[in-house]
C-alpha positions as CSV (number, residue, x, y, z in Angstrom):
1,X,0.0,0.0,0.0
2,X,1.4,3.4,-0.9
3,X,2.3,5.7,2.0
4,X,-0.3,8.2,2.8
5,X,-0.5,12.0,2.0
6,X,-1.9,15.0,3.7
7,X,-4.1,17.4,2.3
8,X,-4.3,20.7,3.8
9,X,-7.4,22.9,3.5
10,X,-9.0,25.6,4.8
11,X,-12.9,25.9,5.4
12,X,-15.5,28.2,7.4
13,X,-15.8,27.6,11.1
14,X,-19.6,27.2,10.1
15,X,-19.0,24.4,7.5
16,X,-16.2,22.3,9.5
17,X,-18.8,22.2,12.5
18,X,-21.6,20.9,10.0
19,X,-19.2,18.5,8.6
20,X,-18.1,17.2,11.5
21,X,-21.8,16.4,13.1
22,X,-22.9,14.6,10.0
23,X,-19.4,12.5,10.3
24,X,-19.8,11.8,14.2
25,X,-23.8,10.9,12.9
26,X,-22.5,8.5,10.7
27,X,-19.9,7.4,13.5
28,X,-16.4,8.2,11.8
29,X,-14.2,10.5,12.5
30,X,-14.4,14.1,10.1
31,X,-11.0,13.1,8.5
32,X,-12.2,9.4,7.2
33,X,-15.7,10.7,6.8
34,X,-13.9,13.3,4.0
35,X,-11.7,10.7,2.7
36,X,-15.0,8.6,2.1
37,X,-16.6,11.4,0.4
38,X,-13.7,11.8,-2.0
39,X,-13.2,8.0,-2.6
40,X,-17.4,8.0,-3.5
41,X,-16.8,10.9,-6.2
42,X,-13.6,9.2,-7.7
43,X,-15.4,5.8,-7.9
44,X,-18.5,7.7,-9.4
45,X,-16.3,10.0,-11.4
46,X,-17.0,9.4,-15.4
47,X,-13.2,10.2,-16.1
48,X,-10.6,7.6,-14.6
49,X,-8.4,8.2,-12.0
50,X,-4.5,8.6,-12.4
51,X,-3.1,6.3,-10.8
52,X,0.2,8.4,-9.9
C-alpha cells in the first residue's frame, strides 16, 4: 500500500462544525468521513483516475 498523503485545506468555522456532526452521525471521524466522500466521487467519477 502506498504511503499516505496529507491534504491541507481551509474551510469556514460554520461548514467544519456541519461536517463534523454529519461525520460523528455517521460514526467516523471528520478526517475518514472526507476521505470517504472523495473516494465516493472518484469511484462515481466518469473520467478515470490517475493512478500516480
Amino acid at each position: 500500500m502506498a504511503k499516505e498523503k496529507i491534504i491541507n485545506i481551509r474551510v469556514e468555522a460554520d461548514l467544519k462544525k456541519k461536517a463534523k456532526k454529519l461525520a460523528a452521525a455517521d460514526g467516523r471521524s471528520l478526517s475518514n468521513w472526507i476521505l470517504r466522500l472523495i473516494q465516493n466521487e472518484i469511484k462515481n467519477s466518469r473520467a478515470p483516475a490517475s493512478k500516480k
